[in-house]
Structures are given as C-alpha cells and as structure tokens.
C-alpha positions as a printed Julia matrix, in Angstrom:
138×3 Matrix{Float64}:
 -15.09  -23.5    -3.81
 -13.98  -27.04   -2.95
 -14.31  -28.78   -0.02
 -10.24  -27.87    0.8
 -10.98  -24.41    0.31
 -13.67  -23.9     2.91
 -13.77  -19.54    3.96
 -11.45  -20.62    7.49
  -9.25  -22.88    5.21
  -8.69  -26.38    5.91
  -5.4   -25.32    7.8
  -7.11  -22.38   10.25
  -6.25  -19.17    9.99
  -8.4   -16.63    8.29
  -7.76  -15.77    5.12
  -8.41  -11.86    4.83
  -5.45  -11.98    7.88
  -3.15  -13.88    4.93
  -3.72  -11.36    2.55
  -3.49   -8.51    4.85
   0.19  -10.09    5.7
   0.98  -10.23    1.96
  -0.08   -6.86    1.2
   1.69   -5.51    4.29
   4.56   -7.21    3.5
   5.3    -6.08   -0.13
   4.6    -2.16    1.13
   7.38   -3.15    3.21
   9.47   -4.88    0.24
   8.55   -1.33   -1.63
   9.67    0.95    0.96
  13.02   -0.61    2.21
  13.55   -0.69   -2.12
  12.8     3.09   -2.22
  15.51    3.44    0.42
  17.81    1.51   -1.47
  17.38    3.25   -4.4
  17.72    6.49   -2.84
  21.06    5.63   -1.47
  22.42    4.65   -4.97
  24.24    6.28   -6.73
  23.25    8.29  -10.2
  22.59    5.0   -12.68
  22.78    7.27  -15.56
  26.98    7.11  -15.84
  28.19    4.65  -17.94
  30.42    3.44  -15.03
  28.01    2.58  -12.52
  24.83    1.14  -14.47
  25.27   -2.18  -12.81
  26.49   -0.79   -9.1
  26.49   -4.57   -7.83
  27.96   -3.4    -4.17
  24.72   -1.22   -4.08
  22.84   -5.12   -4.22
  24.33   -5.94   -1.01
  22.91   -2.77    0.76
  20.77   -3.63    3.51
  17.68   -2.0     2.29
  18.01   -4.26   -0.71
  18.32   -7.51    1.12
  15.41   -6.09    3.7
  13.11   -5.65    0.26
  14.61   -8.8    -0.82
  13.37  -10.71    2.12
  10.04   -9.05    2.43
   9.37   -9.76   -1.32
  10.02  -13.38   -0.34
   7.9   -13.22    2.45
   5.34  -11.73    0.87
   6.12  -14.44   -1.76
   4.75  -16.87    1.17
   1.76  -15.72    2.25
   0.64  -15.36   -1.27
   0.84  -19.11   -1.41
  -0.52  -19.42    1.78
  -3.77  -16.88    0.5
  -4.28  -18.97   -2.25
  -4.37  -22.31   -0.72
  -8.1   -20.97    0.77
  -9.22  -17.96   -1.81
 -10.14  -18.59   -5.11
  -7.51  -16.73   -7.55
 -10.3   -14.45   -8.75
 -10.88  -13.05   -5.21
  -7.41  -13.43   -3.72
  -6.09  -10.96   -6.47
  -8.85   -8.45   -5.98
  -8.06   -8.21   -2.35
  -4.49   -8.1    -2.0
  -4.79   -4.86   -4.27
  -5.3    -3.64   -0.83
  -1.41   -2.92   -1.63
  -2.57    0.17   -3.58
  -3.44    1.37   -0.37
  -0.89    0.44    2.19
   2.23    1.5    -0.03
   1.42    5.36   -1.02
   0.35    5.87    3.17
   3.71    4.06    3.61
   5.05    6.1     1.4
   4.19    9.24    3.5
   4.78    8.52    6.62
   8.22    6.42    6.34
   9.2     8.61    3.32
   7.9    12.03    3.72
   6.3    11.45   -0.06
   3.05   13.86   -0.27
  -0.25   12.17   -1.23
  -2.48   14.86   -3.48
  -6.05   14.97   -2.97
  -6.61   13.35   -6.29
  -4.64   10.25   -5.65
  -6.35   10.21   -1.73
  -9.12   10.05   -4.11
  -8.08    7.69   -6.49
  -6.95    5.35   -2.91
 -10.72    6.23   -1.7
 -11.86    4.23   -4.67
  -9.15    1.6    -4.37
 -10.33    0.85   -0.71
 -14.0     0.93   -2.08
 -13.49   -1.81   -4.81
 -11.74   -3.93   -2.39
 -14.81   -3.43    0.16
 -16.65   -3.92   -2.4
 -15.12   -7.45   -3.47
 -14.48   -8.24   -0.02
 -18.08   -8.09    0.91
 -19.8   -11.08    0.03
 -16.73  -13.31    0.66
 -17.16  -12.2     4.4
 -20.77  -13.13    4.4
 -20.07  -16.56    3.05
 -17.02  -16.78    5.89
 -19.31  -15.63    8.47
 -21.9   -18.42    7.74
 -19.28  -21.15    7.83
C-alpha cells in the first residue's frame, strides 16, 4: 500500500463501509432488474425482442441508477483498497442478492446454496481478516 492508500483512506471514511455500499447497492440494481424483467413481456415473439417501452419502466431506471451508484462507490473502494482485496470483498454481493432475493422476491434459497453462501461469507471473512488487523493498527 502507498502512502494515499492508508486502511482509513486519505479522504476518511472506512473502507469495508464503501464496499458494503457497493455490494448493497448492486443487490439493489439486481432486484429492481428482476422486477423489471418480470413485468416484461414474453421476449421469445419475434415482435417484441427489443420491447424498448419496457426500458423506460421504473424498475429499469431504479436498477439503472443503482448500477450507477454502485458504479461510484466502486471507485470510491478502490481509491483506499488494493484491487486484489477490494474484489475479494465486494463478492460479499454473493451474499446480499440471493437473501434479497427471498425476502423482496419470495425466491426459495435450498440448503445447498445456504451452503454454498456459508462458504461465500467464509472466504470473504477469511480475506477480510487481516486487512482489519492492519486497519485496526493504523
């Protein structure tokens, strides 16, 4: 790490927050999407493959604007993370979107993939870790 890319970052603000906010913010992205999607109508017809007035929907623009968001803090994470970190943690994603996905969309979550989530939140832990140490030092 460089001297600009100190655990607080040079601007304050902690950086596990950041990529908390990005994560969060493309579950959201994913979920108003899924909404969208389930609005539309079947893309399968030859007449409606590119259902433009579906783009305009507001679950599209929310997803839209979320992505961007999420777009944002991703900058914002990697102004103070290395890449090699910053990627590892914001799979944290893995996590948020399939509980999103069952409580805002009623999707079921099998015991195998709550397993397979289990080890998701593990590796991130896991990677996660040492980088708090280091913060907790500065």
């Amino acid at each position: 790490m460089n001297a600009d890319s100190s655990p607080a970052g040079a601007s304050g603000g902690l950086p596990i927050l950041r990529v908390l906010c990005c994560a969060l913010s493309v579950t959201a992205s994913e979920v108003c999407l899924k909404k969208a999607a389930d609005g539309m109508p079947n893309l399968m017809s030859a007449s409606s493959w590119l259902e433009i007035q579906t783009l305009g929907s507001g679950w599209v623009l929310a997803g839209i604007l979320c992505y961007i968001l999420s777009f944002v803090f991703w900058l914002r994470v990697l102004q103070v993370l290395p890449l090699n970190i910053a990627f590892n943690l914001v799979n944290i994603e893995h996590i948020f979107v399939p509980l999103a996905s069952y409580f805002f969309l009623g999707e079921m979550i099998s015991p195998i993939r709550a397993a397979g989530i289990g080890i998701v939140l593990l590796g991130v832990l896991v990677i996660a870790e040492p980088y708090c140490r280091l913060e907790e030092r500065a």
